[in-house]
N, C-alpha and C positions, 0 to 999 in steps of 0.2 A: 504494500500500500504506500504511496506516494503523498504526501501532503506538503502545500503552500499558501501561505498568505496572499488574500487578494486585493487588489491596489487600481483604483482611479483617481487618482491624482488630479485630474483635469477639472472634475466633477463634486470631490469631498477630499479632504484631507485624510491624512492619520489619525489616529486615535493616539498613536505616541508621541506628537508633534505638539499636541495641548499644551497649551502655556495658561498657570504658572507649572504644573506639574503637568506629565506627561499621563494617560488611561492605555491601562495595560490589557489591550486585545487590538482583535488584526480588526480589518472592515470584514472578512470571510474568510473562509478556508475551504480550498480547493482541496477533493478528495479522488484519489484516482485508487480505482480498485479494477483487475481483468477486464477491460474495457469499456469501464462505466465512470461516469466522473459522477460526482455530488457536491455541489457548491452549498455551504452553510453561509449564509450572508448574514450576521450579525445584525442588531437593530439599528435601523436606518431612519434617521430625521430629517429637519430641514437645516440641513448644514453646508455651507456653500467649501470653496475647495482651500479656503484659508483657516478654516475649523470655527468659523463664527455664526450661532444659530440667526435662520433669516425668513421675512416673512411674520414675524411677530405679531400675535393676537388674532390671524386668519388662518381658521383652521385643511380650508378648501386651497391654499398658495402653499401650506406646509407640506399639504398630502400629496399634491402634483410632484414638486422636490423632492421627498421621500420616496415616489414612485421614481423619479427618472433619476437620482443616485443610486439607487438600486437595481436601473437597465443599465448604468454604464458599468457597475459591478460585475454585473454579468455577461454585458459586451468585454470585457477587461480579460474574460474566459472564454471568450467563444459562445458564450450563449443568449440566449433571449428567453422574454418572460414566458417566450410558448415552454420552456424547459421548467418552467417555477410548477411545480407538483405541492407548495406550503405557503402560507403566510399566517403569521400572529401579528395581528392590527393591535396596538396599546394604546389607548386612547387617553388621556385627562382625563374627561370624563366623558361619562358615556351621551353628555345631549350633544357632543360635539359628532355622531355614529352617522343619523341623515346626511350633514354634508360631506361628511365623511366618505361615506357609501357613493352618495352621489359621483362624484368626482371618483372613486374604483372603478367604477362602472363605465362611467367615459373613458378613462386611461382604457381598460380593460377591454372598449369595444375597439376606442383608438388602436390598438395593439391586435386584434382580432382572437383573441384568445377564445379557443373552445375545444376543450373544455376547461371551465375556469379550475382554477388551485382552489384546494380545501384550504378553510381558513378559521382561525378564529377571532372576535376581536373581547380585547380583556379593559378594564376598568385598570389605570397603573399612577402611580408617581413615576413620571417620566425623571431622566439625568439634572434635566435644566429643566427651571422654573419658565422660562419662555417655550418650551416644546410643547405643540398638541398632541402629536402623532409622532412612534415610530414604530418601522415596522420591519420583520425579519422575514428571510424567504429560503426556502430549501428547493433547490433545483437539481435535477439527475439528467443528463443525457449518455446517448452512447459519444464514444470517444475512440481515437485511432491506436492507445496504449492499450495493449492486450497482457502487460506484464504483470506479477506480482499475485 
């Protein structure tokens, strides 16, 4: 089994790059197993690519952001969200869920996805006091490494 850290830079920053102290986990981890990959994509906000949350107080600007840093995570790998098989939505709270929803549902027809990811979405204290939404995604595709 093969495993790496996954990296869009362009998109969101590190999680080790946090100032004043550095947050110890990757953005994802790439899983290569006899020629199956499994991307774990950590919880993803609205974080733009210098590590500063953005979009403040609009929960439908946050969820767009958290959806497209988490296609470029998975462009980062070769994949797309037709590969996302998971998602845990964490919301603030839950009366933020309607627009919420609404706006998955856009991305999600935008994107043509069917069949959708099983999902859940949970009630949380988010990291930052300014975050509505973040959200994690488990993606499996085949892949050309047959090793291991």
């Amino acid at each position: 089994m093969k495993k790496k850290a996954m990296h869009a830079p362009e998109a969101l920053n590190e999680a080790y790059d946090y100032k004043p102290r550095p947050s110890s986990f990757s953005r994802g981890m790439r899983i290569d197993i006899r020629g199956v990959t499994i991307l774990l994509i950590s919880g993803t906000a609205s974080v733009d690519e210098r590590g500063q949350s953005i979009h403040e107080g609009d929960i439908k600007a946050q969820t767009w952001r958290a959806f497209r840093n988490i296609k470029a995570l998975l462009e980062s790998e070769g994949a797309t969200w037709h590969d996302v098989v998971r998602t845990t939505c964490y919301l603030k709270e839950m009366r933020y869920y309607p627009e919420f929803n609404e706006v998955r549902t856009q991305f999600y027809e935008q994107e043509g996805l069917d069949p959708l990811p099983a999902s859940t979405g949970v009630q949380a204290h988010l990291c930052r006091e300014e975050l509505l939404v973040e959200i994690e995604a488990i993606a499996i595709f085949e892949s050309d490494d047959k090793s291991e």
